[in-house]
C-alpha positions as CSV (number, residue, x, y, z in Angstrom):
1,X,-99.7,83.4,11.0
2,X,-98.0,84.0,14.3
3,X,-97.9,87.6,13.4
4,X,-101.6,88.1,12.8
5,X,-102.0,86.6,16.1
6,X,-99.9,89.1,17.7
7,X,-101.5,92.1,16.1
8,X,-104.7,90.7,17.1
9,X,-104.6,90.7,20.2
10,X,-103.0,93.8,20.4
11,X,-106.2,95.5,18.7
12,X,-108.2,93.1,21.5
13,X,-106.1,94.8,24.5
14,X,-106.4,98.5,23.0
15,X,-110.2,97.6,22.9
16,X,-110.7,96.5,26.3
17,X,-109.1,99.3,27.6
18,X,-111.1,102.0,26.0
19,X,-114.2,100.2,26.8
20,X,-113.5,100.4,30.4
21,X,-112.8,104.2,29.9
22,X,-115.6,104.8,27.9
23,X,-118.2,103.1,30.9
24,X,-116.5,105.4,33.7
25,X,-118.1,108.3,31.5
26,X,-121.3,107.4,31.6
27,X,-123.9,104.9,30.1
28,X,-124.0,107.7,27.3
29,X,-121.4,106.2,25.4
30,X,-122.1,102.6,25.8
31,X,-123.7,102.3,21.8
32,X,-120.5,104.5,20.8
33,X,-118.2,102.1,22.5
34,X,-120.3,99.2,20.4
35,X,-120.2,100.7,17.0
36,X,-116.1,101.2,17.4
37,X,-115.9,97.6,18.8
38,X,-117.5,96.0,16.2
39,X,-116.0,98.1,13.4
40,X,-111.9,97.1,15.2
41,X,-113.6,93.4,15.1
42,X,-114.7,93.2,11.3
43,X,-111.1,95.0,10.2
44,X,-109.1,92.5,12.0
45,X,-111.4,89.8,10.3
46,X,-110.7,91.0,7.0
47,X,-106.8,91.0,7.7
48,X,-106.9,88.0,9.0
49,X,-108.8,86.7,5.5
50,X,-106.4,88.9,3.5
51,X,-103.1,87.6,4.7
52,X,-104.7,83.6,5.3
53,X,-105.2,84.2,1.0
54,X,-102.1,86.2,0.2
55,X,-100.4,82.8,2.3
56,X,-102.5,80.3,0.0
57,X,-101.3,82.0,-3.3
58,X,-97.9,81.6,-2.1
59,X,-98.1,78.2,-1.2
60,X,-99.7,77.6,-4.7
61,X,-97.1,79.4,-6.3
62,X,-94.3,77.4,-4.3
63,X,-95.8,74.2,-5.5
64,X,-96.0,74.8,-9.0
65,X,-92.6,76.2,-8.6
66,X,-91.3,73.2,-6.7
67,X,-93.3,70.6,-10.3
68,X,-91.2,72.8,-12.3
69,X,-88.3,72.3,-10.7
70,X,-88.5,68.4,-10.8
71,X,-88.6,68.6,-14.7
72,X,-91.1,67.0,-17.0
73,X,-92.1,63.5,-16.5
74,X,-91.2,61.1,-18.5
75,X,-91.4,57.3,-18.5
76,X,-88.4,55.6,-19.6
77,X,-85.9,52.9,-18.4
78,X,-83.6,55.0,-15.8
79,X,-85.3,58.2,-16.2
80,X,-87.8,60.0,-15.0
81,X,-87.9,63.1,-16.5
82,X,-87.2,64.7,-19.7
83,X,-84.3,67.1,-18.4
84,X,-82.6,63.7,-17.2
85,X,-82.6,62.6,-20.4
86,X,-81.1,65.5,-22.0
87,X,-78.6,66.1,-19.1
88,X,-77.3,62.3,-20.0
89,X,-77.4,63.0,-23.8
90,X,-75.3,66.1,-23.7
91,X,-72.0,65.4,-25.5
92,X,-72.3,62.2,-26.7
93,X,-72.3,60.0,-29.8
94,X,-75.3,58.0,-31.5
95,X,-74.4,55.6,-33.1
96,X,-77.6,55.1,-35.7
97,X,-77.2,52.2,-37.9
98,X,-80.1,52.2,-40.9
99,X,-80.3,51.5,-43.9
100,X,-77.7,53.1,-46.5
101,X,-78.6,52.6,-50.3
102,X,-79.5,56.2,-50.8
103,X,-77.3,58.9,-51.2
104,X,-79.1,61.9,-51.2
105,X,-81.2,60.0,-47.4
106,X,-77.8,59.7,-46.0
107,X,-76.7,63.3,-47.2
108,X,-80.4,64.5,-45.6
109,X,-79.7,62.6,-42.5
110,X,-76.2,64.0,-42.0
111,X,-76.6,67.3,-42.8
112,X,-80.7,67.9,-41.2
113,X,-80.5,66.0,-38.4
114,X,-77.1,65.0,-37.9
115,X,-76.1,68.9,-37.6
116,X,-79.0,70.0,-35.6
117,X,-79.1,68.0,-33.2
118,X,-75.3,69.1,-33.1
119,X,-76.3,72.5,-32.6
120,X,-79.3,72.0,-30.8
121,X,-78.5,69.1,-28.3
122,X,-74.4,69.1,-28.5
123,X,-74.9,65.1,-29.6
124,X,-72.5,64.0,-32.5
125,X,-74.7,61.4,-34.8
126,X,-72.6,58.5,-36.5
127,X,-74.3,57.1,-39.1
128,X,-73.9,53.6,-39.7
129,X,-74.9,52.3,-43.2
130,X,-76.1,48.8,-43.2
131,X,-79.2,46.3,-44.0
132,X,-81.9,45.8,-41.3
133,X,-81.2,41.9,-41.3
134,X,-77.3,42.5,-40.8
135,X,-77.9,44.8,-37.5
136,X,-80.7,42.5,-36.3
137,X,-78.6,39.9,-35.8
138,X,-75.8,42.0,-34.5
139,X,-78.5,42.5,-31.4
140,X,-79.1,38.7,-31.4
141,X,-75.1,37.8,-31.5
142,X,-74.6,40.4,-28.5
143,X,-77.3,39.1,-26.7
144,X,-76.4,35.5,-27.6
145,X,-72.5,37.0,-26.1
146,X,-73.8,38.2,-22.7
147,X,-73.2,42.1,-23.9
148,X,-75.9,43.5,-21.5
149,X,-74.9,46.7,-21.8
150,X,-72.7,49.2,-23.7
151,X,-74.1,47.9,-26.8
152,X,-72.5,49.0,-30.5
153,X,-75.9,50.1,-31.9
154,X,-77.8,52.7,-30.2
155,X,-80.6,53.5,-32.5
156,X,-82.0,51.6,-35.7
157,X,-84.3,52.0,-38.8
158,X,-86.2,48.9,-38.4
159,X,-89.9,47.7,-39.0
160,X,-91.7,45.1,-40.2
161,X,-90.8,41.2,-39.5
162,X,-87.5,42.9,-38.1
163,X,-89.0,44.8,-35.3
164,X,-91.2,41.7,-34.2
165,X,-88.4,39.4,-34.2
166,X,-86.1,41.7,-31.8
167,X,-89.5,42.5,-29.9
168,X,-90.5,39.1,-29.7
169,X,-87.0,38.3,-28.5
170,X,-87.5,40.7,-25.6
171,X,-84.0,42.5,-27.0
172,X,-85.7,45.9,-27.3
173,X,-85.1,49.1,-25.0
174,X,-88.5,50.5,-23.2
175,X,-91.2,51.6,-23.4
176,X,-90.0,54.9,-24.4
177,X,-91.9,56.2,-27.5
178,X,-95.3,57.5,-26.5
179,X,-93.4,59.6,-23.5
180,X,-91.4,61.7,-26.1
181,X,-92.4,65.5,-25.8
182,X,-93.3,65.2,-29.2
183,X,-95.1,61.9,-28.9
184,X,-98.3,64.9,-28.7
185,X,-98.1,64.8,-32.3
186,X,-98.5,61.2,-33.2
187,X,-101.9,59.9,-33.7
188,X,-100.9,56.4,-31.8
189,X,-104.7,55.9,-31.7
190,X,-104.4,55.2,-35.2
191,X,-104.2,51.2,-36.0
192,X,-101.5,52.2,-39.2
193,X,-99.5,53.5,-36.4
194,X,-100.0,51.5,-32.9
195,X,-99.3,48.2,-35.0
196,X,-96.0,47.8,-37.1
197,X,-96.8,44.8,-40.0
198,X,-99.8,43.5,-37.3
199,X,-97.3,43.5,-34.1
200,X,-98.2,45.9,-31.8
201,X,-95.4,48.9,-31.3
202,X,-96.1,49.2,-27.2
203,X,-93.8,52.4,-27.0
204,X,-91.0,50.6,-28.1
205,X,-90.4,51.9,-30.9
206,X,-91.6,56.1,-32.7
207,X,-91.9,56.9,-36.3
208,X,-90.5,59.3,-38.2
209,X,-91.7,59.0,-41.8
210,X,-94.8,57.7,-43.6
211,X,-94.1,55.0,-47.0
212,X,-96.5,53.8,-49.8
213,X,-95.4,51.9,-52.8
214,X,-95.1,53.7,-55.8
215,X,-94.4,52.2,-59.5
216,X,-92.0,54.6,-61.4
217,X,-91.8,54.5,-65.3
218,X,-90.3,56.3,-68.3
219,X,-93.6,58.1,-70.4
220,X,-91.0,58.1,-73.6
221,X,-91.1,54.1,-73.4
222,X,-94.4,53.0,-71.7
223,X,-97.1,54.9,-73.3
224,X,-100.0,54.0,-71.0
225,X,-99.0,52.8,-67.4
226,X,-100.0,49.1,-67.0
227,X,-102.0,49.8,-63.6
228,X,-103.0,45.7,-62.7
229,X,-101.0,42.8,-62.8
230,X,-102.3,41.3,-65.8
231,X,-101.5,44.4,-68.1
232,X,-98.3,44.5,-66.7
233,X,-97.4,41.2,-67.5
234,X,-98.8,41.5,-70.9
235,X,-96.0,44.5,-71.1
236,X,-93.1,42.6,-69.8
237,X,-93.9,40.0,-72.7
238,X,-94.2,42.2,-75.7
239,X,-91.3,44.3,-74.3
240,X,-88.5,41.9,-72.8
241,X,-85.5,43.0,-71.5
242,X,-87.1,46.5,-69.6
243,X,-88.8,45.3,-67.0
244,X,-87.4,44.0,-63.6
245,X,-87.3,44.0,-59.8
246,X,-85.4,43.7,-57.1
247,X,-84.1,39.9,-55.5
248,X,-85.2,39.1,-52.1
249,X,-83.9,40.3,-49.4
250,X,-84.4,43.5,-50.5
251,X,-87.5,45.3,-48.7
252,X,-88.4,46.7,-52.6
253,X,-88.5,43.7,-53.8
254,X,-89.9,42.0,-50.9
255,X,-92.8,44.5,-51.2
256,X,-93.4,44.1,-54.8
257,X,-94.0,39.8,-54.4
258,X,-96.3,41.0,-51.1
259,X,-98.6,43.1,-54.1
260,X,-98.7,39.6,-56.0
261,X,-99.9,38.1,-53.1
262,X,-102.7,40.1,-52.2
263,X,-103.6,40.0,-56.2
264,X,-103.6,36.3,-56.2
265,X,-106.3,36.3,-53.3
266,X,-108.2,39.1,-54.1
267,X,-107.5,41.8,-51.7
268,X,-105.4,42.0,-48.2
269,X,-107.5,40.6,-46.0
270,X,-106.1,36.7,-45.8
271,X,-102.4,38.0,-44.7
272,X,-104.0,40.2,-42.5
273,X,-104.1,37.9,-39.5
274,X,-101.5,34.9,-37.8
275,X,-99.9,33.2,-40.6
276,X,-101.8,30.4,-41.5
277,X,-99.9,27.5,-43.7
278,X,-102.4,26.3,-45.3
279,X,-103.8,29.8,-46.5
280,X,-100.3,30.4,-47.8
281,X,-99.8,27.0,-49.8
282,X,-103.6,28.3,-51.1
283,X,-101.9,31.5,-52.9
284,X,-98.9,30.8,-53.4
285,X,-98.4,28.9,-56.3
286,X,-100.2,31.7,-59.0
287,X,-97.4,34.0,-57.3
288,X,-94.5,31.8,-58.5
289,X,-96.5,31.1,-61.7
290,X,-96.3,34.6,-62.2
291,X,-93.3,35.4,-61.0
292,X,-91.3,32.5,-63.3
293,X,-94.0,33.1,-66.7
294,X,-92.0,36.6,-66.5
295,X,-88.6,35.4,-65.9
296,X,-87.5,34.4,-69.1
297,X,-88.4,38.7,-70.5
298,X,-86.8,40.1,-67.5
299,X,-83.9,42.5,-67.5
300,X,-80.9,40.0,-68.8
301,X,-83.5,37.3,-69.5
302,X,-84.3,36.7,-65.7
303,X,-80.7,35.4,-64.9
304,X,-79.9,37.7,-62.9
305,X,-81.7,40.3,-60.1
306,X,-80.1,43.4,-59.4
307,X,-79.9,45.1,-55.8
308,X,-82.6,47.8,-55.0
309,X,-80.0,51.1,-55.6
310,X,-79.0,49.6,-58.5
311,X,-82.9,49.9,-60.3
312,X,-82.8,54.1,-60.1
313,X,-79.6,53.8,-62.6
314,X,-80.8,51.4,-64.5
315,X,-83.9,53.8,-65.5
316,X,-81.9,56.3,-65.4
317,X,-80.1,55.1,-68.2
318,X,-83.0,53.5,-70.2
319,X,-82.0,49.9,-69.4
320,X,-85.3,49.3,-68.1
321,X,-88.4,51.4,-68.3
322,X,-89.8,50.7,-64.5
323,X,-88.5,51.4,-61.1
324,X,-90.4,50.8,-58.0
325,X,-90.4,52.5,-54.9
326,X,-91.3,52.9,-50.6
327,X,-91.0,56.8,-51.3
328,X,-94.1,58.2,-53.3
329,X,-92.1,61.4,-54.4
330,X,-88.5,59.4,-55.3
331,X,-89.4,59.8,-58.7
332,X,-90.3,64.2,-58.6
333,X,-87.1,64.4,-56.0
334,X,-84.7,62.4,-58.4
335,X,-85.9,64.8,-61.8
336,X,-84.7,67.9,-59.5
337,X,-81.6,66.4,-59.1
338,X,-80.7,65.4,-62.6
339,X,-80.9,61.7,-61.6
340,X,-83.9,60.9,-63.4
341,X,-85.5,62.8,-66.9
342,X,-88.3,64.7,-66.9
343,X,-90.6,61.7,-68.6
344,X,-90.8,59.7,-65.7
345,X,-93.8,59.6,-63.8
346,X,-95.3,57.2,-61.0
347,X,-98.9,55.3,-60.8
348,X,-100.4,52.8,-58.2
349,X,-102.0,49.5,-58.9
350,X,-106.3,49.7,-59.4
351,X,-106.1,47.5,-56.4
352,X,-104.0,49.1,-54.0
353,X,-100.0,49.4,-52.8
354,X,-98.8,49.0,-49.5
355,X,-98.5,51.2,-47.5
356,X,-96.6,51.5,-44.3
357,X,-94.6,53.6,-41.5
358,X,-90.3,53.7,-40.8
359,X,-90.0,53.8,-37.3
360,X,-86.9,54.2,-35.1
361,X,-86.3,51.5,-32.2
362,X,-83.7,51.4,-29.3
363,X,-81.8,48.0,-28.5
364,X,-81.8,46.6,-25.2
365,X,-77.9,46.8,-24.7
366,X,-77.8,50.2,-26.1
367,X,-75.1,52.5,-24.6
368,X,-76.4,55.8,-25.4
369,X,-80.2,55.1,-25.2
370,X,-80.5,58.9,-23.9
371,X,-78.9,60.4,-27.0
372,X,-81.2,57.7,-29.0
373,X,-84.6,59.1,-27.6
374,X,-83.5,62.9,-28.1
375,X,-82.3,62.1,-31.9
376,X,-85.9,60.3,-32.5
377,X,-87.5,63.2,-30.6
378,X,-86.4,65.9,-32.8
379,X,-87.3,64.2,-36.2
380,X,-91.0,64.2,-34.9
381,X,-91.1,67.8,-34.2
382,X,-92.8,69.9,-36.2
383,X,-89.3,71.6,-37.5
384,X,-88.0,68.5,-39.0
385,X,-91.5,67.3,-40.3
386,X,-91.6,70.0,-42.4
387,X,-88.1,69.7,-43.7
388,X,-89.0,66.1,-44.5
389,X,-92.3,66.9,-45.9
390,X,-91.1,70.1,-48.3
391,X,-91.4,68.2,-51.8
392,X,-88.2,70.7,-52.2
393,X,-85.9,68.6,-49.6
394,X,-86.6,65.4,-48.5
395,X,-90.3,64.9,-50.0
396,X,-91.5,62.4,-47.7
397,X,-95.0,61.6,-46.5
398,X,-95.1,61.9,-42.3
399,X,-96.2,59.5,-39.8
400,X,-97.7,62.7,-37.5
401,X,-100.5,64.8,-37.7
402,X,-100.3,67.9,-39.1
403,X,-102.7,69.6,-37.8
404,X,-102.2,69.2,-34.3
405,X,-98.6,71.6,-35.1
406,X,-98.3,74.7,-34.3
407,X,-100.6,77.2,-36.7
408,X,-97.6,78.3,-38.3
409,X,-96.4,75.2,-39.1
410,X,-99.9,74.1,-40.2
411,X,-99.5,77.2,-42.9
412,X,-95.9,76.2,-44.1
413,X,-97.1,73.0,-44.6
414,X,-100.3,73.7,-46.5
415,X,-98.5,75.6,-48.8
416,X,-96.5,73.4,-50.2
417,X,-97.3,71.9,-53.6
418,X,-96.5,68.4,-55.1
419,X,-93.4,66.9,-57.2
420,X,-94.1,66.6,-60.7
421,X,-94.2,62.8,-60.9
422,X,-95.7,63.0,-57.2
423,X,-99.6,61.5,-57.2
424,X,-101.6,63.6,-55.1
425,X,-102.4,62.9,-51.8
426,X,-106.4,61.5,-52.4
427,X,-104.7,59.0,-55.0
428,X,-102.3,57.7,-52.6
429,X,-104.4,57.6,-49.6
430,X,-107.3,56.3,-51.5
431,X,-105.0,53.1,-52.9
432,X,-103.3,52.6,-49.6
433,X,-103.2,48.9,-48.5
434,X,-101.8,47.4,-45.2
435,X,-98.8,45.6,-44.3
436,X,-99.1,41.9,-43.7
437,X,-98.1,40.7,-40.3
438,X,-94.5,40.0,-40.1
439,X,-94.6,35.7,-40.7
440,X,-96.1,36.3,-43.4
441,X,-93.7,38.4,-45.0
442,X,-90.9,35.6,-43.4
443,X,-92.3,32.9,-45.1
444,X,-93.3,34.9,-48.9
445,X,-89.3,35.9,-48.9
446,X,-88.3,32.6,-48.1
447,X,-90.8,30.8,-51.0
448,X,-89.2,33.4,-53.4
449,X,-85.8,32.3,-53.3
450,X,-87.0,28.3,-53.0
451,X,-89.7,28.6,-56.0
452,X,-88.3,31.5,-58.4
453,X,-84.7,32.3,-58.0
454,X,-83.4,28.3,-57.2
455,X,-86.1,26.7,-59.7
């Protein structure tokens, strides 16, 4: 501004001049003199306005340059920004410990996240094999040890009673979840979502696939699918030796005494809420009533339950006609692979399966919680959703929104078709059931193995 100032008054000086010239001539020229005054005044106005707007653009321009420069927010731990995050994830190692009892997942996970994020993010992924319970309690022992920080685990699969006990436990990293970039495509105002088994997820944990309960049987065996309890148990007994499930502390089997629960009361809605003892003592006993009435036709006459990877060889081989399953299009991904024969197929219960989300959480003492949150950002994108989704890869349902991607990932998507044992999507959504909060599912494991398996 201090040079408009100067060429101001210069126009100012030059004026005053001429208009002293001009009234030596004579009053002739006195409306002249006016005129040219006024017409010097209005131009200097309008540079004046000009250069006072040209100098509020740039100043606009400067600011947005100057919020660009500080990176996107984001609300973490230690970081305020997303380029912070990246900057401290940048050549190192996750160390994801999940669960391992699937081949072809663990081949998926090394080789479609474990190698882009190579590529994309120069972050090496180790993939640690293991049960939910046994790394839970790895996070309780360190705690229990004063390990603070520079934890072994930096990411985990988890849900369910797991995440509540760690969250409960205040040995969770965060809130973290809802600031990912890609957090945009989670519906978190849906209850499915916010709420993991009835405990609220508070941005300390983000999913990264969707689950329902699927039963899997062999057509060449089981002519009509038995779709409620009763008719399945009427099957069991008239055909013993090819039926059986998964021991506790499997989460299959876990899942599949949850569905005899709910069937014992009638619907969902008692487990629904705090776990209430006497509600529980109420239902319980037609569950083990159930549960032991089968025994004796089981697979080996009920003495023994095998562990949940073990059920896909045992159809596969014709051992047992039925399978069960979190993974709605296990059954259509296994026939492409050889694993399974082209006669099995899947069906739902008339009242309902469970259904529910995986999520990814970030332990307290983690020593690489940057890498963590980049690795769980990327398998929300739209890229990997729609690896995971092709029924041609990975085939699994997604916990985000489809049609909040990018139109031409809303096209890829829509064009894909469904796995020939694969119920369509109205079926499943239209027989989904919710979780029971996670005491629930504590105390239903725990009754298993004191009322069926030790009776």
């Amino acid at each position: 501004m201090r040079n408009l100032k100067g060429t101001a008054w210069r126009w100012l000086l030059a004026l005053l001049a001429f208009a002293l010239i001009a009234a030596a001539c004579g009053d002739d020229d006195d409306a002249e003199t006016t005129e040219t005054t006024a017409a010097a005044t209005e131009t200097t106005a309008a540079a004046a306005t000009e250069t006072t707007a040209a100098a509020t653009e740039t100043t606009a321009a400067a600011t947005e340059t100057t919020a660009a420069a500080a990176g996107t927010p984001f609300d973490a731990p230690g970081f305020g920004t997303w380029e912070e995050v990246l900057a401290a994830a940048d050549g190192t190692t996750v160390n994801w410990f999940m669960w391992g009892g699937s081949d072809v997942i663990n081949a998926n996970v090394d080789n479609d996240i474990g190698d882009v994020i190579k590529e994309q993010f120069n972050i090496t992924l180790n993939r640690v094999p293991a049960d939910a319970a046994d790394f839970v309690n790895k996070v309780l022992d360190e705690s229990a040890a004063g390990v603070t920080e520079g934890g072994t685990i930096d990411l985990m699969w988890i849900n369910g009673e797991n995440f509540a006990t760690l969250k409960n436990a205040d040995l969770l990293y965060g809130p973290w979840s809802e600031s990912l970039p890609n957090a945009i495509y989670v519906p978190w105002d849906d209850p499915a979502l916010a709420n993991d088994f009835g405990e609220p997820v508070e941005g300390l944990e983000s999913p990264w696939g969707h689950a329902q309960f699927v039963m899997e049987y062999n057509t060449d065996f089981v002519a009509e699918a038995p779709t409620t309890f009763e008719a399945l148990q009427a099957w069991i007994k008239e055909n013993p030796g090819t039926f059986t499930y998964p021991a506790i502390p499997d989460f299959v089997g876990s899942v599949f005494i949850r569905h005899l629960f709910y069937w014992a009361a009638g619907g969902p809605e008692p487990f629904l809420g705090e776990f209430d003892q006497a509600t529980f003592d109420q239902y319980a006993p037609a569950v083990w009533e159930y549960l032991n009435d089968i025994e004796p036709d089981l697979w080996r006459g009920g003495g023994t339950y095998p562990e949940g990877p073990a059920m896909a060889d045992l159809l596969a081989n014709q051992e047992v006609y039925f399978n069960m399953s979190y993974d709605p299009s296990r059954a259509s991904t296994n026939i492409a692979s050889g694993t399974y024969p082209e006669s099995i197929r899947t069906f739902v219960f008339d009242t309902g399966t469970l259904s529910n989300n995986n999520y990814v959480a970030v332990p307290f003492n983690a020593a690489n919680p940057a890498g963590a949150m980049v690795l769980a950002n990327y398998i929300i994108s739209p890229e990997f959703q729609l690896v995971m989704s092709d029924p041609d890869q990975w085939g699994w349902l997604v916990p985000t929104d489809p049609t909040t991607w990018p139109e031409e990932a809303q096209a890829t998507f829509s064009s894909y078709g469904t796995g020939v044992a694969t119920l369509p999507a109205d079926v499943l959504n239209s027989h989904a059931l919710p979780e029971p909060q996670g005491e629930w599912v504590t105390a239903m494991e725990a009754g298993w193995i004191e009322n069926v398996l030790e009776k």
